[in-house]
C-alpha angles and dihedrals in degrees: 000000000000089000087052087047101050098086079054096110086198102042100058093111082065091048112039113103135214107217109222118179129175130182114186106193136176139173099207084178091244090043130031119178131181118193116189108196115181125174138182114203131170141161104279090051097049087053078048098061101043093053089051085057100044090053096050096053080053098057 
């Protein structure tokens, strides 16, 4: 929705992200392991989310 949004001129509040990463990694000498975790979040998703879940303690 927030990608349909963005030419809004109005609605950029809704639409603008915060970018959060984050990338745990360890060399435990037998295993080493990189994650890399990147999200975009912004307004309109968040509002997303908690009606999804709303609706689904509703069902």
């Amino acid at each position: 929705m927030a990608h349909w949004l963005e030419a809004v001129p109005g609605l950029g509040f809704l639409t603008r992200t915060v970018k959060v990463h984050w990338s745990p990694s360890a060399d435990l000498l037998v295993l080493v392991y990189n994650i890399n975790i990147a999200l975009n979040i912004s307004l309109l998703s968040l509002v997303g989310a908690v009606v999804a879940i709303w609706l689904y303690r509703k069902m």
